[in-house]
N, C-alpha and C positions, 0 to 999 in steps of 0.2 A: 508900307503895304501898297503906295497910292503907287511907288518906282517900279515894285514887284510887278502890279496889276498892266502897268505902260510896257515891259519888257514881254509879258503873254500878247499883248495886241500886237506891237512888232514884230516879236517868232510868228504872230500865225497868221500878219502880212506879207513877211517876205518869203516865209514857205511856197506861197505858189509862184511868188515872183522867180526865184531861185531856180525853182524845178520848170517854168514857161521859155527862162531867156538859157538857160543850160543844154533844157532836153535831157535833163538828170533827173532822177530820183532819191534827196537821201535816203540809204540805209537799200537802197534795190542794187541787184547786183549789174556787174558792170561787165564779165567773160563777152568775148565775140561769141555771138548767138546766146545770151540770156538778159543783152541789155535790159537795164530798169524793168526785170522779172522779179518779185519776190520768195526773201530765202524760204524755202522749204526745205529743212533739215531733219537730219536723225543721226543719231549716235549709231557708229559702229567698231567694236572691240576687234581689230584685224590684225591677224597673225596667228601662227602654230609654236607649239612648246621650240624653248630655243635649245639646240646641241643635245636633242632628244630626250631632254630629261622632262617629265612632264605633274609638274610639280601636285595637283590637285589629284593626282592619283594616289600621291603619299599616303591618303588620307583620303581613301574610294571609300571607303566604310563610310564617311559621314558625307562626304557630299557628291557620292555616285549618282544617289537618288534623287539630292537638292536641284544639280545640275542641270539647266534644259540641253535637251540631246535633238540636234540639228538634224535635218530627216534627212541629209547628205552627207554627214559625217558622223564619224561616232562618237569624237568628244568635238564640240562649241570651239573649242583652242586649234585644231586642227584644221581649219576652213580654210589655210590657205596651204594644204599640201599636193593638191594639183589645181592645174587652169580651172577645172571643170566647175570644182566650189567658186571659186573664184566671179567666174562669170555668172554663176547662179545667184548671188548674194549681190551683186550689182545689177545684173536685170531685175533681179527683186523689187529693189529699191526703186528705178525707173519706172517699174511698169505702175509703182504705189503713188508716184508724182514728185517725188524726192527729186531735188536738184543738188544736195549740199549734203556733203558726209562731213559730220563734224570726227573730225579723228582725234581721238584722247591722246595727248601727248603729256606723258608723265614725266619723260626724261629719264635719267641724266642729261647732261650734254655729252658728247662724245661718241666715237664708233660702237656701234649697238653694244652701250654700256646701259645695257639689260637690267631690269630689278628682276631679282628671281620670283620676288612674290606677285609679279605685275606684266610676266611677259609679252603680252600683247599689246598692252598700254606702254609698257616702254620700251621696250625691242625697235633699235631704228631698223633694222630688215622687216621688223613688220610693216610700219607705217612705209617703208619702200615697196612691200609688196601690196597694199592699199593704193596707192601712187601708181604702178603698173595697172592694177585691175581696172583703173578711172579711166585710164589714156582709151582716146577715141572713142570715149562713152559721151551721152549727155547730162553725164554728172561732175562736180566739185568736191573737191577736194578744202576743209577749212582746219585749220590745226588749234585745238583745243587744250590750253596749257592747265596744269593741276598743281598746285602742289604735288612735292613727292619727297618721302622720310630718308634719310641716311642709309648708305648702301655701302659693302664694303668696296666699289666701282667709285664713288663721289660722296660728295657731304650733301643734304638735305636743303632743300629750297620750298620757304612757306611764303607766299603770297605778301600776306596781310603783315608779315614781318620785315618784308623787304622796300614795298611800295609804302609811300612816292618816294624815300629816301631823301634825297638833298636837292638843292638846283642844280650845284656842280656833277653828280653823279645820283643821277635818279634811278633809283629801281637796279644796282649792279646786279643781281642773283634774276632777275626776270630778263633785261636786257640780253646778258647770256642766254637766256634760252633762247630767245627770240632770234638772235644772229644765229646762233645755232642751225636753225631752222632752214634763216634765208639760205645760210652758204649753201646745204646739203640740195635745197628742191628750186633757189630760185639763181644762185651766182653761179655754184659748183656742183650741177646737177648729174647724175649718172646718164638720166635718162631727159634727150633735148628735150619735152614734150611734156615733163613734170611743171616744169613755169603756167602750160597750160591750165594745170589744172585745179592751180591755188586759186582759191576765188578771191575777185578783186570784187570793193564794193565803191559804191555814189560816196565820198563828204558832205558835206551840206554846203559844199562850196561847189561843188561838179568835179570836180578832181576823182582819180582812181587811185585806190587804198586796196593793200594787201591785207586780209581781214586774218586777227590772230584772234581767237575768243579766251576770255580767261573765266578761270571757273572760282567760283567763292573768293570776290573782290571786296574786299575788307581790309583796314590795317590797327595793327597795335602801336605804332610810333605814339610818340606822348605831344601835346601839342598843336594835335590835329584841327584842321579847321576845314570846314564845306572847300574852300574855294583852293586851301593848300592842296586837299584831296584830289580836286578837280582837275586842279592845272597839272597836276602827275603826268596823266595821258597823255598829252601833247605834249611831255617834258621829253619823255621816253621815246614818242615817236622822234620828236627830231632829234635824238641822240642816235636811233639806227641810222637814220635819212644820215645824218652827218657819217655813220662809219660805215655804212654798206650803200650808199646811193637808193636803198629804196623806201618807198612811202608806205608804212605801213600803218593801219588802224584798228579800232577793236571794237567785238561786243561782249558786252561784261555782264555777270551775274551777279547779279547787287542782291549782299544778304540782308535779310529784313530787321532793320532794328523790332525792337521787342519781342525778338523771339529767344530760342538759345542756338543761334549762330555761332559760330567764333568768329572773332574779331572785335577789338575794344571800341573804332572808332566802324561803321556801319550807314555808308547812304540813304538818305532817305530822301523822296522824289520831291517833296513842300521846300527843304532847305540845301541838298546838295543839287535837286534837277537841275535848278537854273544854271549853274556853276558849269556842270556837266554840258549842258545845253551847247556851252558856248567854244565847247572843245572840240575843233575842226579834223581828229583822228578818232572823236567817240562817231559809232556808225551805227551802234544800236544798244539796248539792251535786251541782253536773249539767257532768261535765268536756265539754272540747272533744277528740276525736282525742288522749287523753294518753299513747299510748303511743310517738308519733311523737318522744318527748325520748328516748325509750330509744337510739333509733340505731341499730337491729339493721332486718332485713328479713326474719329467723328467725321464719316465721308462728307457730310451736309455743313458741318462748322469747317471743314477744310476747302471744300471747294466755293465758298463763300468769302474765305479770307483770302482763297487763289484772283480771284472775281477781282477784289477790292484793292487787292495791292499792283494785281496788271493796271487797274481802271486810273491807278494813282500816279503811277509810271507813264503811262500814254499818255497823261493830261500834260507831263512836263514838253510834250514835243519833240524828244528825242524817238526816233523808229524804235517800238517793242514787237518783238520778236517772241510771241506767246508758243508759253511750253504746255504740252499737250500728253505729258507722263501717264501711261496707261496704270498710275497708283505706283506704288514704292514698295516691293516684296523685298524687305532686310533681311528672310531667315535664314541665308547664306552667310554672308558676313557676319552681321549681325543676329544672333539668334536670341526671338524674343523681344525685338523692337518692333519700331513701326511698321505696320501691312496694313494697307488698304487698297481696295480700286482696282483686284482684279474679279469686276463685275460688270455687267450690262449699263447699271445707273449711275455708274461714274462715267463710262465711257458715255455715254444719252447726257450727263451734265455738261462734259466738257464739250462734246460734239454742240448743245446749245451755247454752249460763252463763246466758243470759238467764230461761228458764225456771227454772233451778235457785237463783237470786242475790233474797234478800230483798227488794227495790227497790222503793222507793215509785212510782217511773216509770221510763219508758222513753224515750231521744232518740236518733232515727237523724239523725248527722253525717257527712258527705260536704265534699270539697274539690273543687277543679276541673274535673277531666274526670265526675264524678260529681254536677255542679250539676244536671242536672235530676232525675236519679233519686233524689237524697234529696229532691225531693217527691212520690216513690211515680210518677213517671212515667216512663215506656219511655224509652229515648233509642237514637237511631239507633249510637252508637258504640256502645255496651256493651250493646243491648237491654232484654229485660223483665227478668231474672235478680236484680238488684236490687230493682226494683218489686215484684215476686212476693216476694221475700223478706220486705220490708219490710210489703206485705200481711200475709204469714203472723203475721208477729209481732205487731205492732199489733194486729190481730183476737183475738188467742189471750192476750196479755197480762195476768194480772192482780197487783192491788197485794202486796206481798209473796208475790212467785211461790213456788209450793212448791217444792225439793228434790225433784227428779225422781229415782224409784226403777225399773229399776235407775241405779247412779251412784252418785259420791263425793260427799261433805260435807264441807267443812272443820269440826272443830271450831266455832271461832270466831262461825262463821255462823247461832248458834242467834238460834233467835226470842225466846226468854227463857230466864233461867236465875236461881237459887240460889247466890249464896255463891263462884263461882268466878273468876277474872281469868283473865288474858291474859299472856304475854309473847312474845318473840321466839324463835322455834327456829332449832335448826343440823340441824334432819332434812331430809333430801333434800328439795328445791322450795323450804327456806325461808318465810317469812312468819312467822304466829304459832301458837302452841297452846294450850289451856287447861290452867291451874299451877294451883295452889293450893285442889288439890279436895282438902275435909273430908268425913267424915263425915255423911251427908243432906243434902251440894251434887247439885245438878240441872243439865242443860242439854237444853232442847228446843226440836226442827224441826217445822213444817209440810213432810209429806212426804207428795208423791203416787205413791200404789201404780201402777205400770202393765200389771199382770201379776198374777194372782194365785199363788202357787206358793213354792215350798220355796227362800230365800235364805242366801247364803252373804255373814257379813256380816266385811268387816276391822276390825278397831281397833287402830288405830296408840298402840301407849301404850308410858311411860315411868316405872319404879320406881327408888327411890334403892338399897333395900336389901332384901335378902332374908329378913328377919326376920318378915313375915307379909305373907298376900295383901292384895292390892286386890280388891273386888269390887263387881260394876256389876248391876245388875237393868235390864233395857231394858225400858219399859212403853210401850204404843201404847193411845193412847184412854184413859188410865188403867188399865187392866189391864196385869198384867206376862203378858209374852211371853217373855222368857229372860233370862239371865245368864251372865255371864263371871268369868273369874278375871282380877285383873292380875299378873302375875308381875314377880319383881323383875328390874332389867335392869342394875343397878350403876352409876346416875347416873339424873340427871333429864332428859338427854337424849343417854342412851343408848335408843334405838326397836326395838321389836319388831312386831311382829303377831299378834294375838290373833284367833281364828276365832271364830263364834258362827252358831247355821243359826239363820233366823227362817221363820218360816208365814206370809208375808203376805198379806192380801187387798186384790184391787184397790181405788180409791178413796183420797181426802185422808185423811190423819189427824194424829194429833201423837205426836209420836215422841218420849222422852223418854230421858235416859240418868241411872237415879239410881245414886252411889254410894253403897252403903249400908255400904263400907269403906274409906277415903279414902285419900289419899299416893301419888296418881301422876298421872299426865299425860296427856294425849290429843293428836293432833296431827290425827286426820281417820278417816274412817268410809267404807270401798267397800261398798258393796252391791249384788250382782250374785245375778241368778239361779246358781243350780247348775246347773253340767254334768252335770249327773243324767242323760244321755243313755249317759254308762258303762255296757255292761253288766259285771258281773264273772260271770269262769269259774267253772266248778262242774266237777273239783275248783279253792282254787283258795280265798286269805286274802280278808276283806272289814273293811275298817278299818270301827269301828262307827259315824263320823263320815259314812259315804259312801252317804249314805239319798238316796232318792229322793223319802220324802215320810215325815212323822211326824208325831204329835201330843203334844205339851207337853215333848219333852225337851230337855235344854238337854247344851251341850259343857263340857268343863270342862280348862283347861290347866294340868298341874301343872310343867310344865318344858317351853322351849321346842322345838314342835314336837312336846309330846306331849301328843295331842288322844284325850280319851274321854268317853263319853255319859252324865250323870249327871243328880241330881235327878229321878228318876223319881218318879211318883204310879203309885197304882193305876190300870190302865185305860190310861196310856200305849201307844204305840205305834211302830215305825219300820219301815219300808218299803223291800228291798233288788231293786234291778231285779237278774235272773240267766240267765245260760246254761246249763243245762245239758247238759255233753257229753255223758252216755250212761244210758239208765236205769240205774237200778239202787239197793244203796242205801250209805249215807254215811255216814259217822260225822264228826260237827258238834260241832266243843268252840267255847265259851265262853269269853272270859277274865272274870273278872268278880271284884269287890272289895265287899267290905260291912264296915261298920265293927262294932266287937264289940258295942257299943251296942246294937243292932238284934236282931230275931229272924231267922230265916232269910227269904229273897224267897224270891220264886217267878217263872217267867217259861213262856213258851212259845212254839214256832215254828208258823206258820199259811201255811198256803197256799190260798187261794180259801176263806175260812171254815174248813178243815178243819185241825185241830190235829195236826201231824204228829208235836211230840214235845213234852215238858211237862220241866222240868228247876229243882234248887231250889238255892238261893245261900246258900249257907253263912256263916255271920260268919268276914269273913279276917285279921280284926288289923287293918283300918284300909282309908280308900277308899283309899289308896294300895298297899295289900298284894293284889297280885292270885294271884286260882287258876284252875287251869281246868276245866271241867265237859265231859261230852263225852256228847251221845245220839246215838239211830238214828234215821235216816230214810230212809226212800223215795221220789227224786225223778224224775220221768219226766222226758226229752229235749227242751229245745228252750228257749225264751226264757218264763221267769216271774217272777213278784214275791211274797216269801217277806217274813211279818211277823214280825217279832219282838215280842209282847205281853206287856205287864207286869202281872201277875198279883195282884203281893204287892210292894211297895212297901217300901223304897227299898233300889236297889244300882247297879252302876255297870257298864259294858258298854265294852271298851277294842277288841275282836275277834271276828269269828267264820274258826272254820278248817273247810273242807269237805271231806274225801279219801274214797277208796273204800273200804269195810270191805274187811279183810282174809278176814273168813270169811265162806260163807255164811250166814245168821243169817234163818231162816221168817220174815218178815213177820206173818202169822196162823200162829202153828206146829200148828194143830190146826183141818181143813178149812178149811185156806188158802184158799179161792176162796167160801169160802160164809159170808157175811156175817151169816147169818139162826144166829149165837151166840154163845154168852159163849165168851173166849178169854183166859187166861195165860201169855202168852209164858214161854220160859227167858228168862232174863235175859243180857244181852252188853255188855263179855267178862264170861268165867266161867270161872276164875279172874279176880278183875278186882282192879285199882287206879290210882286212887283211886276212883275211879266207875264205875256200871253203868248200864245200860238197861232197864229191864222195858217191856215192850211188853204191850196187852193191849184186848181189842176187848168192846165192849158191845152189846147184841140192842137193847138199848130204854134209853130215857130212865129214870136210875134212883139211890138213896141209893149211891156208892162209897165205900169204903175197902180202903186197901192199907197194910198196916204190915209193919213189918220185927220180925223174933222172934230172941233167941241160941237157944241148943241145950237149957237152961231152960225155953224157952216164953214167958221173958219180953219183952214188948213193949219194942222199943228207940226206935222211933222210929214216928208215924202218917205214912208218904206224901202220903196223901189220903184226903179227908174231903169229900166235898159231890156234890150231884147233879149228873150229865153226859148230856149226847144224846148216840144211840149213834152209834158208830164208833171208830175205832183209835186209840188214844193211847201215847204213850212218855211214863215219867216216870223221871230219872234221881236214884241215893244214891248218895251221898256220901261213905258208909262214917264217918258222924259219929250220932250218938244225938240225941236233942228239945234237949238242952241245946249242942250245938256241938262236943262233943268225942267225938272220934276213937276208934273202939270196937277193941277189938285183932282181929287175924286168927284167921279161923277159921270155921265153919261158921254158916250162917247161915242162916232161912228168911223167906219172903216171901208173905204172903197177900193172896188177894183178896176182900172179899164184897161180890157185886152180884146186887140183886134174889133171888133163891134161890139164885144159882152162888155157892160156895164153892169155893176151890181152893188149894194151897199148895203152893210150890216150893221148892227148895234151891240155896244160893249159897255159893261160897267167896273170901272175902275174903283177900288176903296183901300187908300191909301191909310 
């Protein structure tokens, strides 16, 4: 594992090395005028009935109606019987974003040694009239090899029967077709101008590669082993290089083990990637419809197993080339199998994975009753709803799409990372997670903001034991943005969820997740705005997690499900949207924690600028030792936003509670209504414990202090010390002295001096 984990750091060091000292891109195409552009393809079936015989008419009764009927011609088969279709079915595709026609080549080998069941797909004057229609287009031309059954023309050529074959003679039945190919469009061409149009792609060396795609890459040989498998490709390739001078590479349809694919031995990204990985003629993998082996017609269980098996593939580092099948309609062919996805919310699922999923390119694949709209054109059965689809994406497309926020991430699907692996989870959805995070391991996204505003973000993670936290720093841009606890969960795949609110602003950025305390797991990240749209009552509890907008504090989880606001700096902030039911005024306790370490915090509550009460945070024994603090305030009636400001630096904030005082208690107890002077409230309660209120109002901008006295004279503790603009402040004690501890009951006085007002009142304490 440890050899495995050291060959992922290397691929995804030399990745950018490669593509910086090159000016290449693996897997981006390489034509004059589309350098290191990615592929954006679509399947197109090109050609008309051959020697006029036009075989699906045999049999109009059953699939006249099946048929989609092209709004330019009157059978689909017939598209290339003058220029006119011709050029309409290629502007199509251009004007949709397509660069790359994957053209089905089913074979035979030989002079249009046609299948009569298959004329379009195997007709070589077809794919010659596809090759004309390209010329001096800004499209490609990519030849897409099939299997294809015995013909009385040739004997029968399967894939998965022929590949890798031996060292001395790899793949004979594929190789043929392959040469095949070159002689006709690249050695011994009809038309000079066809070499143009084969698209050549990046190796992961910088070299330029004739790109051949092969469809359902699988073998039956007995024997088989990941790396035998592997090294095929490059076997093949340098077997043409050797007979025809040219460098040819591929991207393959890898079919998914566990499903019912055929083929005995079956790719899979954990144990054959790597192998794959390191084959300098593999250029991508770009499946066909793979999720039609699954068997299901479960649009939500399929487009979830589409998700997890691209996410599995891109993690290997070879370029994936995401198919983007507008659903699979078999009741041509097959009548009575699989159908699904010709709908709105398959096409809104895929259009989100698409956007979100790493992908070097993009391929919209279509089957039958959808032959003409995967070339981006209308078709009378099914309409534009496809075409428009296929539009939207193509146009909006780019090479490693960002991770759309809001949205989920898998783990697994970072852009880069530090020091971490991979294995297989038993958390709900299955697929994989990231294991084996150290101490300063990393994993980072490309994620675009679409919103700017106050996120509520999940992290799914997994701790073996509960002997000390996990802890993560999320940084965006390089700057850290917040931090999380991991809590222990008692197994490595036993799964919680950890909350964390982020600030984000719109626009791409890189998102990164460092652990700077290692020994847990991660399995996926939701990030959604906040339902900030809560108001909470007044009276009337406000969990301190439930802000509507704040600046720099972070959440902090010390046991599941119990969520409090920590890591304050001075100057912080948090933001509570409120109702309140009735003037009047309130008494607001605090819970709050501060470690002994520390001197006393300070904080304050604010509404529209104006500081409605000030209150100080005592050392409680630990952030986990909470107390509560309780001041006055005066709230008028109706819907507002109440800040909580961090004054004095660091303490931690679990609650605020807001009920009706019980007494009445003067606001200004001395000419209440007349602003224009200094004022020293009585302090409330009084008798009080643990804590009090002093309220007290300023004329003018000025030097305050407010200390507390025993019955001595001697100064127990300073309140406050610094200059204020005037108006009404609350600051609440603690019944604790400068030092933290607790002073005994008993008589007590409290002074103020601001500007020339002098004044001093008396308090009783009873502890």
């Amino acid at each position: 594992m440890k050899i495995l984990k050291l060959f992922w750091i290397f691929l995804f060091i030399m990745m950018p090395l490669i593509s910086s000292t090159s000016e290449t891109v693996w897997g981006r195409l390489a034509n004059s005028g589309f350098e290191n552009h990615p592929i954006k393809s679509t399947f197109f079936f090109a050609g008309n009935a051959r020697n006029g015989i036009q075989y699906y008419d045999v049999f109009a009764s059953s699939n006249e109606v099946l048929y989609t009927i092209h709004p330019s011609d009157s059978r689909h088969l017939s598209w290339s019987v003058n220029s006119a279709n011709r050029e309409y079915a290629i502007k199509a595709m251009i004007d949709a974003g397509v660069n790359v026609i994957n053209m089905s080549y089913w074979g035979p080998p030989g002079t249009d040694n046609w299948a009569w069941w298959a004329p379009m797909q195997s007709s070589t004057e077809s794919h010659d009239e596809l090759f004309d229609a390209a010329v001096d287009k800004d499209i490609l031309i990519a030849p897409y090899i099939e299997s294809y059954t015995e013909t009385p023309n040739s004997s029968g050529f399967i894939f998965r029967d022929d590949f890798p074959g031996s060292s001395a003679n790899p793949a004979p039945g594929f190789v043929a077709m392959c040469k095949d190919l070159i002689d006709r469009y690249l050695v011994n061409p009809i038309d000079e101008s066809w070499p143009d149009q084969w698209v050549r792609v990046y190796d992961q060396t910088g070299e330029e590669r004739y790109l051949i795609s092969i469809i359902h890459v699988s073998s039956n040989q007995a024997n088989m082993s990941h790396e035998k498998f592997a090294n095929g490709f490059d076997r093949v390739a340098q077997k043409i290089l050797t007979d025809t001078g040219i460098p040819i590479g591929f991207a393959i349809d890898v079919m998914p083990p566990g499903t019912n694919a055929p083929g005995f031995f079956r790719p899979a990204p954990q144990t054959t990637g790597p192998w794959l990985a390191t084959q300098n003629s593999l250029l991508g993998i770009q499946c066909f419809i793979s999720e039609i082996w699954v068997g299901s017609s479960d649009e939500t269980q399929l487009i979830n197993w589409k998700q997890q098996f691209a996410s599995d593939w891109i993690q290997t580092g070879i370029p994936f080339i995401i198919d983007i099948s507008p659903g699979y309609d078999a009741h041509i062919v097959f009548p009575g199998s699989v159908q699904y996805g010709n709908n709105s919310s398959w096409r809104e699922a895929l259009t989100q994975w698409v956007f979100q999923s790493p992908a070097q390119g993009v391929t919209f694949n279509a089957w039958n009753g959808y032959t003409e709209g995967m070339a981006g054109v209308p078709t009378q059965e099914y309409g534009d709803a496809n075409s428009e689809w296929l539009e939207d994406i193509f146009q909006n497309f780019t090479v490693g799409s960002y991770f759309p926020v809001p949205g989920k991430i898998e783990a697994e699907s970072y852009s880069q990372m530090s020091g971490v692996d991979t294995e297989t989870t038993t958390d709900v959805g299955g697929g994989l997670n990231i294991a084996w995070i150290d101490d300063g391991d990393w994993i980072e996204f490309e994620v675009a903001v679409l919103e700017s505003g106050i996120y509520s973000a999940e992290f799914r993670t997994a701790k073996l034991t509960d002997d000390f936290q996990g802890l993560a720093y999320v940084n965006l841009d390089g700057q850290r943005l917040s931090r999380f606890l991991v809590p222990g969960t008692g197994g490595w795949q036993n799964w919680t969820t950890v909350l964390c609110p982020l600030n984000l602003q719109s626009g791409t950025h890189q998102f990164r997740l460092h652990a700077q305390v290692g020994g847990w797991n991660i399995n996926w990240m939701d990030i959604n705005l906040e339902d900030r749209v809560e108001i909470h009552e007044i009276p009337g509890k406000i969990e301190a997690e439930a802000f509507v907008d704040m600046s720099g504090v972070e959440t902090e989880m010390l046991s599941a499900g119990v969520i409090h606001l920590g890591w304050f700096d001075d100057q912080d902030w948090i933001d509570y949207r409120v109702d309140v039911q009735e003037t009047g005024q309130y008494d607001v306790t605090f819970r709050v924690s501060l470690d002994s370490g520390y001197p006393d915090g300070q904080g304050a509550l604010h509404k529209d600028g104006e500081i409605l009460c000030e209150f100080e945070i005592p050392p409680t024994g630990g952030w986990n030792q909470w107390e509560s603090i309780t001041c006055i305030v005066n709230l008028e009636a109706g819907e507002q936003i109440l800040r909580v400001n961090v004054t004095q630096a660091p303490w931690n904030l679990d609650w605020m509670k807001f009920n009706r005082s019980n007494t009445s208690v003067p606001y200004a107890c001395e000419k209440e209504n007349n602003v224009m002077s200094f004022v020293l409230c009585q302090n409330y309660p009084n008798p009080f414990n643990p804590t009090t209120t002093i309220t007290y109002q300023l004329l003018k901008m000025c030097d305050v202090t407010i200390t507390i006295h025993n019955i001595l004279a001697q100064k127990i503790i300073t309140l406050i010390d610094k200059q204020q603009e005037p108006g009404k402040y609350h600051i609440v004690w603690n019944g604790k002295d400068g030092n933290g501890i607790k002073v005994a009951s008993g008589l007590y006085f409290y002074k103020i001096k601001a500007d020339n007002f002098i004044k001093t009142n008396k308090m009783i304490l009873l502890q």
